[in-house]
Each structure stands twice: as C-alpha cells, then as structure tokens.
Phi, psi and omega in degrees: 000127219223129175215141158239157172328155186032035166295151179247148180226138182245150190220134178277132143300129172298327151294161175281184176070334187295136166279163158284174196231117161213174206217150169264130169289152215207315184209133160255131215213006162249171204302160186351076161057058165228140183338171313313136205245163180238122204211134177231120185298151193265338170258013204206142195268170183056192188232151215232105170283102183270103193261120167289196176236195163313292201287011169280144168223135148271142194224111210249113218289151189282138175306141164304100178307132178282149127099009178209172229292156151280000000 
C-alpha cells in the first residue's frame, strides 16, 4: 500500500455498528510511499505513527477541475 502527503486513510470498522476511523497523512517516512505514515486522526489531538492493516484503505484526493466543481 503506496501513500503521499494529504492522502485521506481511511480505517473500516470491524464490528457492526463501529465508526471508520479517518485521518490525513502528514508525513511519509518509509520508501517510495510505504509505511510508516505520520497521521493526523480526525478523533484524536496530535500526530500519530502508523502501519496500516487489511482494514485501511488510501484515499487519494481527486485533482481539481478548472471551471467545476471540487
């Protein structure tokens, strides 16, 4: 799994009921965009060093259009 700075990572809850958990990438700090990541949780103060699992997904921001919408 391949990440860059102002990647959104999303973690699936396992359970029902469970929220996903997400995050901003911050830092990348292992080879050409692999783990560990520098994570700033959208539920948690500060930044956080992170290896995903299975239940990670990167979510990679869509480029901007001129003249449409973001």
């Amino acid at each position: 799994m391949r990440a860059q700075v102002g990647d959104k990572l999303v973690i699936r809850g396992h359970k029902v009921g469970e929220h996903e958990r997400v995050g901003r990438i911050v830092e990348v700090r292992g080879s050409d965009g692999g783990a560990p990541w520098l994570v700033e949780w959208d539920d948690a103060e500060g930044q956080h060093l992170f290896w995903p699992g299975s239940d990670a997904e990167v979510v990679h921001p869509r480029p901007a259009q001129e003249g449409g919408p973001l």
